[in-house]
C-alpha positions, 0 to 999 in steps of 0.5 A: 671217142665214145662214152657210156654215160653223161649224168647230170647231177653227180655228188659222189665224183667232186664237190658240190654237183657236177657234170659227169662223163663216163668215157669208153675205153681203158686198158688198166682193167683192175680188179674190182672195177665198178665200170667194167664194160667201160674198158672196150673203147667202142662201148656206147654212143659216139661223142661228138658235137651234139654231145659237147653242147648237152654238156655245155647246157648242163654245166650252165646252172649257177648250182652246178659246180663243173665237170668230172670226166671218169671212164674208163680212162680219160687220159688214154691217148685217144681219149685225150684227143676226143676230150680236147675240144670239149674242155676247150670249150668249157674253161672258155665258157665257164672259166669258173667252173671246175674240172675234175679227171679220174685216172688210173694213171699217176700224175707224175710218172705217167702223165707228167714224165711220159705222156707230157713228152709224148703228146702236145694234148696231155700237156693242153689237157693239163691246162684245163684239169683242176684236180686229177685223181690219180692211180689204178683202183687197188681193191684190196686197198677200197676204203667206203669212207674216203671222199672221192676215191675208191682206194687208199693208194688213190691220190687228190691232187691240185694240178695247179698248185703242183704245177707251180710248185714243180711236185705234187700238192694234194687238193684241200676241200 
């Protein structure tokens, strides 16, 4: 897997400040993307171990409340799989921490009905995620003033609360 950036101090992509990963490599190519160069898979450095334990020490400051992965496309299969060991980690380091994922695909149909059945790594990453943001940035449908998303189509979904609740609970701030 590769990645184009890791911010260290992120406000915009989930509450309080976070951890950000931008992951390479998405095949949603929607119009109006703001991380274009993001969709070829080899853009950027190569993620590997060094770049889990940066991480790891960013996440580390009690004011740093978790992590937020973007692209890209986190829940591309190949993403998943370079993501895997890097959120093992972190829900075992930092239990209390959050963990937010950007998604161009729907929680429901694709991930939950398709990838879920497809790969034992969808439904691990699932156990990790406390929030998905779900769907394709639609830009005739940007709206500035919505926290934490691009478009009005886009959904906050609580992956906890849906998944015991067998449908999809928004997430409440």
């Amino acid at each position: 897997m590769y990645y184009s950036e890791i911010k260290e101090c992120d406000i915009a992509n989930g509450p309080g400040v976070r951890v950000t990963l931008f992951v390479s490599g998405c095949t949603h190519h929607c119009k109006g993307c703001f991380n274009e160069m993001t969709w070829d898979f080899e853009y950027g450095k190569h993620f590997g171990e060094e770049d889990i334990e940066k991480i790891l020490k960013l996440l580390e400051p009690t004011y740093i409340e978790g992590l937020t992965l973007l692209g890209g496309e986190p829940m591309e299969y190949r993403n998943q799989q370079g993501l895997l060991p890097l959120l093992r980690r972190v829900k075992k380091e930092y239990p209390n921490k959050t963990i937010w994922c950007y998604t161009g695909y729907l929680y429901d149909e694709d991930i939950i009905q398709d990838f879920c059945s497809k790969w034992d790594e969808t439904k691990e990453i699932l156990g990790y995620l406390d929030v998905i943001v779900d769907g394709e940035f639609v830009e005739e449908l940007k709206d500035i003033s919505l926290q934490f998303r691009g478009s009005s189509n886009q959904r906050i979904i609580d992956v906890k609360k849906s998944k015991k609740a067998g449908k999809i609970i928004l997430w409440q701030h």
